[in-house]
N, C-alpha and C positions, 0 to 999 in steps of 0.2 A: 504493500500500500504506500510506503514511505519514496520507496523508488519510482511510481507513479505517480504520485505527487511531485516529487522533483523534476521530473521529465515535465511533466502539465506546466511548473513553471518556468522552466526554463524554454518551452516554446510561444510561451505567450512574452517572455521578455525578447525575442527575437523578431517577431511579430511587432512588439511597440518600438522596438528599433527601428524597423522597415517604416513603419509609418512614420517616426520622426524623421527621418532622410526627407521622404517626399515634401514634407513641409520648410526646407532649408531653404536661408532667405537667398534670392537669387543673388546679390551680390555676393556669396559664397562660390559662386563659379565663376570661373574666368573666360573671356570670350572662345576660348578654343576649345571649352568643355570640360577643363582639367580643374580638379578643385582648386581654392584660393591655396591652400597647405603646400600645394603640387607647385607652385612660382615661384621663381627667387624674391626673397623676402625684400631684395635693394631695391626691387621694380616697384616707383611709386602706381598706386591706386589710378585707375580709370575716375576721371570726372566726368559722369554722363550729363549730360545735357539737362539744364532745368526747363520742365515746360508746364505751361498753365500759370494764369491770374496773374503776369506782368502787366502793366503799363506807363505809357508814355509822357512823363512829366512833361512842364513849358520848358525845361532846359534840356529836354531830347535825351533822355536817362530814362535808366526802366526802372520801375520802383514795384517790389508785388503788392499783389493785394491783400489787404491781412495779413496773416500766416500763413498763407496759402505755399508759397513759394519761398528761396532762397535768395538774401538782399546781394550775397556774397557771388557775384555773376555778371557776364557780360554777353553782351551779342555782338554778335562777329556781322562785318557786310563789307560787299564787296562792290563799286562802282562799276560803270564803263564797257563793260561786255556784253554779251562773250564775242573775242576776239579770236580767240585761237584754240585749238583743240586742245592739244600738248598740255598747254597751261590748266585752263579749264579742267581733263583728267589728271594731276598734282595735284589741283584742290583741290577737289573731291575725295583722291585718295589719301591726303593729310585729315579731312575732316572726319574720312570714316576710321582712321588710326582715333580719332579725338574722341570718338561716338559726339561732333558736335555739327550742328545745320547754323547754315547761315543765309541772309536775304544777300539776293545777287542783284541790282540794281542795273537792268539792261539797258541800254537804247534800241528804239526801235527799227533804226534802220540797220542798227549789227543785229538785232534778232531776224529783220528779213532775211540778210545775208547769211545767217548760220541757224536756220530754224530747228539742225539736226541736233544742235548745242542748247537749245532752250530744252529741246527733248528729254536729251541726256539728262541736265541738272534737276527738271521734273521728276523723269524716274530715278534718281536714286536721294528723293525726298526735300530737296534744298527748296528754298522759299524762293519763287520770283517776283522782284519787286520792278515796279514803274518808274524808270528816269528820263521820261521824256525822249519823243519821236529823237529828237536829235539833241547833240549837245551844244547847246547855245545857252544864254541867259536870257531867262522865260521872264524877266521884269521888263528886258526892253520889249517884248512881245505884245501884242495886242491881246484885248481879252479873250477874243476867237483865235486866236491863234496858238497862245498858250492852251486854252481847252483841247485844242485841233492838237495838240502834240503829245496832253494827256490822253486822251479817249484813243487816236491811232495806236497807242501802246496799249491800252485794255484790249482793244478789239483784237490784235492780231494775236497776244498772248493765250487770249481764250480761246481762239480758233487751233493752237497750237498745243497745247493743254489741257483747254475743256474746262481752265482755270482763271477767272481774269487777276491778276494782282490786289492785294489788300493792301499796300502800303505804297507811298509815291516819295520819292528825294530829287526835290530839281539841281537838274545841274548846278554846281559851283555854289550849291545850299544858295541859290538867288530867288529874289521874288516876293521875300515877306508874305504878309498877310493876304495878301490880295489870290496870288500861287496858292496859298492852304488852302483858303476856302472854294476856291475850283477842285482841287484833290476832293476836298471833303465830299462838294454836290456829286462828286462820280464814284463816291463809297471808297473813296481813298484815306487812309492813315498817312498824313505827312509828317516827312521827319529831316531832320539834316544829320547833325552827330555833336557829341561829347566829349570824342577823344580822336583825331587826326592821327594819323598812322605818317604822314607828309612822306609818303611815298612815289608823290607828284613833283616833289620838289628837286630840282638837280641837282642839289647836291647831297641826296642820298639815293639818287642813280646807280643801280649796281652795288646798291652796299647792304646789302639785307641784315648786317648787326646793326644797323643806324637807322631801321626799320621798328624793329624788336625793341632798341632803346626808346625811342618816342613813345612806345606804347606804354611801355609799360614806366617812365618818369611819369607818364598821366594818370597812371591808374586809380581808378575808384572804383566804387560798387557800382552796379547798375550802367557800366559802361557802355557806348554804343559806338563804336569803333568805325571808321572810314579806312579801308584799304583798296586798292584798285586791282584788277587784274594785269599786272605786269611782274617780269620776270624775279626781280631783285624779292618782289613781296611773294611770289609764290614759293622762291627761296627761303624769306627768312620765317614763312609760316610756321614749320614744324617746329621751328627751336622756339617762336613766340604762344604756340599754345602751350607747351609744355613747361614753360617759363608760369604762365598765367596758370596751371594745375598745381606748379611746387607753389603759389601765392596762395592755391586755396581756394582756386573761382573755377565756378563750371560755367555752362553756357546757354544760354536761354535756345529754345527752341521756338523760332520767330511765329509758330502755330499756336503758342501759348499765349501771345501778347493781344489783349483785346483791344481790339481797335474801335471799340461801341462807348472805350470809357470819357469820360472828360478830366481834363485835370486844372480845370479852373479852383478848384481847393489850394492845386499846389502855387498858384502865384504868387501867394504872399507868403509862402515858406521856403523857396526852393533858393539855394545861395547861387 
């Protein structure tokens, strides 16, 4: 009886072991399916992308909502493309080492010209954002005409996609208020940015440490980061997320940002 008894439990202790497996929090595996145990202990942690209940203050920062979200986080975007293939798969393959999405801020006459590249960035989840049919300053534009460079980038996105853009950055952050509220009438989120990457600048041409620096002397929570699609930034991408994960920041996933909120609260708090 005794030795049937011990048998009885020591298969029901087997039994709640198996079940406690199934129940292990997923960050206990690692992307290639090898338990967290099974890694070199020196490999810092994945920062998975924060997504849900951000939004966009008056000084173009993302603040969450409640406690809903992480303060400790930036979003990644990318101006000006897509221009070139090469580049474009870099990025992508840097941001899925990151597990982070980023809005890609096109023009509409390089998405005519590379419709196969709007595709690409669609299916492998990146956000595409509206920067205007062409890159001009949309304040010396006419009111129809600034409209005419927004709406030509909705329509052709969506025919491309299935998707029209949720968020709109005019060229050269130009335009003020008068540029917002046209984005707004076409169900656009405008935004410009927080923190310049000056990737644009020539004298950090070809220098992707003097990319990675900028960024990160800027850093704050809720950052909203300007980088372009050009070579030196696709170069110093990997060493600047990785830089930004030993800080401690993961990355918002620009599907979590609600673009429905207002932040007329924030004007009289935001420094």
């Amino acid at each position: 009886m005794i030795r049937k008894s011990a048998i009885a439990l020591l298969a029901a202790a087997v039994a709640f072991a198996a079940v406690t497996v199934n129940f292990r929090h997923p960050c206990a595996m690692a992307a290639s399916g090898q338990p967290a145990s099974a890694i070199d202990s020196k490999r810092p942690e994945p920062q998975y992308r924060l997504t849900n209940s951000y939004r966009l203050t008056s000084s173009y920062r993302l603040k969450p909502i409640g406690n809903s979200a992480d303060g400790k986080a930036v979003l990644l975007t990318f101006d000006d493309g897509p221009k070139d293939e090469s580049m474009i798969r870099e990025l992508l393959r840097i941001l899925d080492k990151h597990g982070a999405k980023a809005i890609f801020f096109v023009n509409g006459y390089r998405a005519k010209r590379h419709p196969e590249l709007i595709g690409l960035l669609h299916a492998r989840g990146q956000t595409i954002g509206n920067h205007a049919w062409d890159h001009f300053d949309l304040s010396k534009a006419s009111e129809a005409e600034a409209d005419r460079q927004i709406a030509e980038v909705q329509r052709l996105i969506g025919e491309l996609t299935g998707k029209a853009p949720r968020f709109f950055r005019s060229p050269f952050g130009a335009g003020g208020e008068r540029i917002k509220q046209l984005a707004k009438r076409r169900g656009l989120l405008y935004m410009t940015w927080s923190i310049g990457s000056l990737d644009w600048e020539k004298r950090n041409r070809n220098k992707p440490e003097r990319v990675v620096r900028n960024v990160m002397d800027q850093l704050h929570p809720g950052a909203n980061i300007l980088m372009h699609e050009l070579p030196w930034t696709v170069e110093a991408l990997d060493t600047l997320l990785t830089r930004l994960e030993e800080a401690g920041y993961g990355f918002i996933d620009p599907s979590g940002i609600d673009t429905g909120a207002t932040d007329a609260a924030e004007r009289s708090t935001n420094r």
